[in-house]
C-alpha positions as CSV (number, residue, x, y, z in Angstrom):
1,X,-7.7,-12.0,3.2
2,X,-9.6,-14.6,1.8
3,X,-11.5,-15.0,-1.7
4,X,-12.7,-17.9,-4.0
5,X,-13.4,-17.4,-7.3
6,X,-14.7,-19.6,-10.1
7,X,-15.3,-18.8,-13.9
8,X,-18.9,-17.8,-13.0
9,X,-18.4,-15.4,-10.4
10,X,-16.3,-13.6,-8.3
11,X,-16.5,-14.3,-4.3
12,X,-14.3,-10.6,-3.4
13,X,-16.6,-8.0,-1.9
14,X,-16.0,-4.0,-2.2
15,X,-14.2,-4.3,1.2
16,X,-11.5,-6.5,0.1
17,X,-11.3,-4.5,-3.1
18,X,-11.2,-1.0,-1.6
19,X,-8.3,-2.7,0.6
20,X,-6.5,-3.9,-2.2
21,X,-6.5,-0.8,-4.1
22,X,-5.8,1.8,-0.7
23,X,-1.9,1.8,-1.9
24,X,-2.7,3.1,-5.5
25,X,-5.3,5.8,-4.2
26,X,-3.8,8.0,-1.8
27,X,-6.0,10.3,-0.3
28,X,-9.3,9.7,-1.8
29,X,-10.8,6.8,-1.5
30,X,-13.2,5.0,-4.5
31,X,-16.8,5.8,-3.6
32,X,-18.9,2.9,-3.3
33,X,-20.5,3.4,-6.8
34,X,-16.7,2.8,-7.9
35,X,-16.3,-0.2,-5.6
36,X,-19.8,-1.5,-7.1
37,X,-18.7,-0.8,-10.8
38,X,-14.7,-2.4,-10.0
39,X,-16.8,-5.3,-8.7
40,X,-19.0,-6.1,-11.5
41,X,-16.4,-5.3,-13.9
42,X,-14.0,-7.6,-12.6
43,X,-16.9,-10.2,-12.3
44,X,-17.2,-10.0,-16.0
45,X,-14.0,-10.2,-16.4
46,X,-12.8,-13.4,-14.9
47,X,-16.5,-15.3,-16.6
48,X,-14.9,-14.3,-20.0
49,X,-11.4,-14.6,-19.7
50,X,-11.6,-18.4,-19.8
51,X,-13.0,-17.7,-23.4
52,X,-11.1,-14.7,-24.7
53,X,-7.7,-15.1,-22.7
54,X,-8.5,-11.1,-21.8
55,X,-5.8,-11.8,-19.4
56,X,-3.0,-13.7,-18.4
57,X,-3.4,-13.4,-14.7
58,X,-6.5,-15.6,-13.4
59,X,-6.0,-15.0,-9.4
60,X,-8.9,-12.0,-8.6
61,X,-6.9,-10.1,-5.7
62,X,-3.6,-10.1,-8.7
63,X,-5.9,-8.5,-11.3
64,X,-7.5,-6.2,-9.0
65,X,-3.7,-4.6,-7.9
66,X,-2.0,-5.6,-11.2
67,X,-4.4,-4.0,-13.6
68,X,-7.3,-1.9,-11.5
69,X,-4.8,-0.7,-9.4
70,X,-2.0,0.5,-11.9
71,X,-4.9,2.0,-14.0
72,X,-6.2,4.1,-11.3
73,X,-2.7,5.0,-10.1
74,X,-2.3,6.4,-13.5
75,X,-6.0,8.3,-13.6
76,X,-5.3,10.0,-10.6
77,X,-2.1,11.6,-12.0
78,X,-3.6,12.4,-15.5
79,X,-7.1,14.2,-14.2
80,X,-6.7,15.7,-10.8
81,X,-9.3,17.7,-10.9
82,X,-13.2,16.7,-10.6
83,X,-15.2,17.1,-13.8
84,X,-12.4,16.6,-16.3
85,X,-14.1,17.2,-19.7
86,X,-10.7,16.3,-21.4
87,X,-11.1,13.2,-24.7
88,X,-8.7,10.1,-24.2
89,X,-7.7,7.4,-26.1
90,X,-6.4,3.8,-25.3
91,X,-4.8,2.2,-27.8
92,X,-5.1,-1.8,-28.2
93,X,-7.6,-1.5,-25.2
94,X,-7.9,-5.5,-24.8
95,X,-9.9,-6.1,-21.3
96,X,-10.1,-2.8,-21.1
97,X,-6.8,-1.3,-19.4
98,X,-6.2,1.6,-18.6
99,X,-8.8,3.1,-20.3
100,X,-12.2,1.7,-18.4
101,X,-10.6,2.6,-15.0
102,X,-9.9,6.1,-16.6
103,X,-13.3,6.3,-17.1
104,X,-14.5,5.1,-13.5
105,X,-12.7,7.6,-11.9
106,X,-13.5,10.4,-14.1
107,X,-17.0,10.1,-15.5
108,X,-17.2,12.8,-17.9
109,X,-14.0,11.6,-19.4
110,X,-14.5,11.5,-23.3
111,X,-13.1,8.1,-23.7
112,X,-12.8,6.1,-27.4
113,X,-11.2,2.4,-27.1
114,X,-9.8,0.9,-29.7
115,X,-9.5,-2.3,-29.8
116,X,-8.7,-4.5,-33.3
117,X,-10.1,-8.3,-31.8
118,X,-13.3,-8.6,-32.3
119,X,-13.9,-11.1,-29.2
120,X,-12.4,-8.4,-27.3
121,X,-14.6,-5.5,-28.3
122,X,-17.4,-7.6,-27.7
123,X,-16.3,-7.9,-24.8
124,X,-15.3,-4.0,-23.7
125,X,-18.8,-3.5,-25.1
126,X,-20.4,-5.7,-22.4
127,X,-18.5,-3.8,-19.7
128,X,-19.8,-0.4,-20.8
129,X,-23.4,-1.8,-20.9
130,X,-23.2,-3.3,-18.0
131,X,-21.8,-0.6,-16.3
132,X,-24.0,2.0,-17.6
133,X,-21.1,4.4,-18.9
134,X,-22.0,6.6,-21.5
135,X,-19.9,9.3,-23.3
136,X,-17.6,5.9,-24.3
137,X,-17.0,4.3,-27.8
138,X,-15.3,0.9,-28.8
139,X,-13.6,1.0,-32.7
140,X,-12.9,-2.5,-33.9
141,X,-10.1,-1.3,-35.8
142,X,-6.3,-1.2,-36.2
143,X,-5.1,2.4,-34.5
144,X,-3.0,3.5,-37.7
145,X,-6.3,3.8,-39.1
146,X,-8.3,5.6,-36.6
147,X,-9.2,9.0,-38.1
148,X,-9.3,10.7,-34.4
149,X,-7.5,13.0,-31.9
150,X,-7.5,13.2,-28.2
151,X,-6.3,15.3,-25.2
152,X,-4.6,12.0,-23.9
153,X,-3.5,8.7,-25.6
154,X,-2.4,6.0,-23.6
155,X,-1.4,2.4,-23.8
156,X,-0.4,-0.6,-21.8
157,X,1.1,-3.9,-22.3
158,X,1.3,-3.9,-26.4
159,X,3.6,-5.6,-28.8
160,X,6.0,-3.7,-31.2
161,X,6.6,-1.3,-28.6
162,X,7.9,1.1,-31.1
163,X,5.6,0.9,-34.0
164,X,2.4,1.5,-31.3
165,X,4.6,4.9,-29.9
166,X,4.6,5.9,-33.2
167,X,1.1,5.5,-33.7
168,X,0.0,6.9,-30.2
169,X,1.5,10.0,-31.0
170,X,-0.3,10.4,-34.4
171,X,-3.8,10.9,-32.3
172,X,-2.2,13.2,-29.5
173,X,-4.0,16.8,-30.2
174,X,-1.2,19.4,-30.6
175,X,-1.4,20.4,-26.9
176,X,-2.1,16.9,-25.6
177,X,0.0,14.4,-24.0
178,X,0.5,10.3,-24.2
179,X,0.6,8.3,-21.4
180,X,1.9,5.1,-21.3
181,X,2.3,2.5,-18.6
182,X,5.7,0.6,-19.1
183,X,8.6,-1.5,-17.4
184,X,11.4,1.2,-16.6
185,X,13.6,-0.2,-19.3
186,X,11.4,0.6,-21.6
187,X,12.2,4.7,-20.7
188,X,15.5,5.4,-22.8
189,X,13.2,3.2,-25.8
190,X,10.8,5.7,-25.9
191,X,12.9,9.1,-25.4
192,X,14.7,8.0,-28.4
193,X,12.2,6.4,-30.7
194,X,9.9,10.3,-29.9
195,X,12.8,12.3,-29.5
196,X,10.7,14.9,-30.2
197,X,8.6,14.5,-27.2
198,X,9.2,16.7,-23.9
199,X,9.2,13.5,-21.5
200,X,8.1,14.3,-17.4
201,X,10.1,12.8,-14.7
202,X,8.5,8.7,-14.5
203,X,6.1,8.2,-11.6
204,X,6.9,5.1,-10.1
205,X,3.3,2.4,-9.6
206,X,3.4,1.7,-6.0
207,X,3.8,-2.1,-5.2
208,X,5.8,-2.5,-8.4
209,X,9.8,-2.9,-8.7
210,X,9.6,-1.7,-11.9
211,X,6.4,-0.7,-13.6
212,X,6.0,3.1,-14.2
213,X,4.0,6.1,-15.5
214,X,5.0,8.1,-18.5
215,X,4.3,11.3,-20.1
216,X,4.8,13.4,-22.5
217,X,3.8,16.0,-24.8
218,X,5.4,17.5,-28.1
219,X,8.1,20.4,-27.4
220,X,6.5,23.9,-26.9
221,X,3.2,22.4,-25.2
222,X,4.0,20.8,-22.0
223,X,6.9,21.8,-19.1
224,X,8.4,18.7,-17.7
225,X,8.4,18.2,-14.3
C-alpha cells in the first residue's frame, strides 16, 4: 500500500482506509459517507497536529489503525444496535478519541467532549463543523467540574490513571457503564481503584498485543459477561 502525506494534506483515499480498518470492523463495513467523514477528519488532523501536537503518531496508515481503528472496535461493542439514542461522554477528548468515531458510527449518539486545552477544543470544534455532526458539544473544562451524566463514559490515553477513573465514574448515570480503552496491565488498577464496579470480561483490540476494551457498570445494574 502506498500513501504520501504532508502537513497540508493527506494522499490516502477511502480504499486504503476501508482496508486498513476491515480488521476492527467485522461484518459491516463503514459506508462511504463514513469513509468520506474518516477521510476528512484525518485530513484535519495531520494539518493541525504539527501545531497542537494532537498526536504523537505522524504516519497516516498508524493513526488510521492506532486511533480510528481502536475507536471503532470499541463503538461497535458499545452500540450494536442501529439508532442508538443512548448520551456518551469522553473524558480528556484531545484529537478527539474515542469519542468522534463513536459518533461516526452511531449518528444519533448524544455525544459531549470534554476537553480542558483550549487549542485542542478548537480544534474538536473544527472536526464537528467540518463534518457536519450535530447532536455533539465540546466543554473547555476540567471533567471534575462538568455538572453532567451520561449512559457511557469513556476515556483513552490520560494521565493519572486513577484520579480520571474516579472522575469517569462520577458522570456514569446509575444504570450506565464506563468504557475505557487501556494496556491490559492497566486491568487489576482499575478493578481495585472501582471496586465497586461489576467489570465484563476485556475484549481484546485486534492488531494489538496488548491494548483492550473495558467495561463496567456499578453492582445491581449490569451482568458481566
Amino acid at each position: 500500500m502506498t500513501r504520501q502525506a504532508t502537513t497540508n494534506s493527506v494522499e490516502i483515499n477511502k480504499d486504503q482506509i476501508a482496508e486498513l480498518l476491515a480488521p476492527f470492523m467485522g461484518a459491516v463495513p463503514l459506508s462511504d459517507s463514513q469513509l468520506d467523514a474518516i477521510q476528512a477528519y484525518l485530513d484535519l488532523l495531520l494539518r493541525w497536529n504539527s501545531k497542537l501536537n494532537l498526536t504523537a503518531i505522524r504516519d497516516p496508515e498508524e493513526i488510521v489503525t492506532r486511533h480510528f481503528g481502536e475507536s471503532l472496535f470499541a463503538a461497535r461493542q458499545l452500540f450494536p444496535a442501529d439508532g442508538s439514542r443512548e448520551t456518551a461522554i469522553d473524558v480528556g477528548s484531545g484529537a478527539g478519541f474515542p469519542g468522534l468515531p463513536f459518533k461516526l458510527w452511531c449518528p444519533s449518539l448524544n455525544l459531549t467532549l470534554i476537553e480542558s486545552n483550549q487549542g485542542k477544543a478548537t480544534f474538536l470544534r473544527e472536526v464537528v463543523r467540518t463534518l457536519n455532526l450535530n447532536t455533539i458539544s465540546v466543554i473547555t473544562e476540567r471533567a471534575e467540574r462538568v455538572s453532567l451524566s451520561a449512559d457511557v463514559v469513556t476515556f483513552r490515553a490520560v494521565e493519572r490513571f486513577e484520579r480520571i477513573l474516579r472522575v469517569a465514574l462520577s458522570l456514569v448515570n446509575p444504570r450506565g457503564r464506563i468504557a475505557i480503552l487501556v494496556g491490559s496491565e492497566q486491568i487489576g488498577l482499575a478493578q481495585s481503584t472501582l471496586s465497586g464496579i461489576v467489570w465484563k470480561t476485556p475484549v481484546p483490540i485486534p492488531l494489538s498485543k496488548n491494548r483492550i476494551l473495558l467495561v463496567g457498570g456499578r453492582r445491581n445494574s449490569v451482568t458481566p459477561t
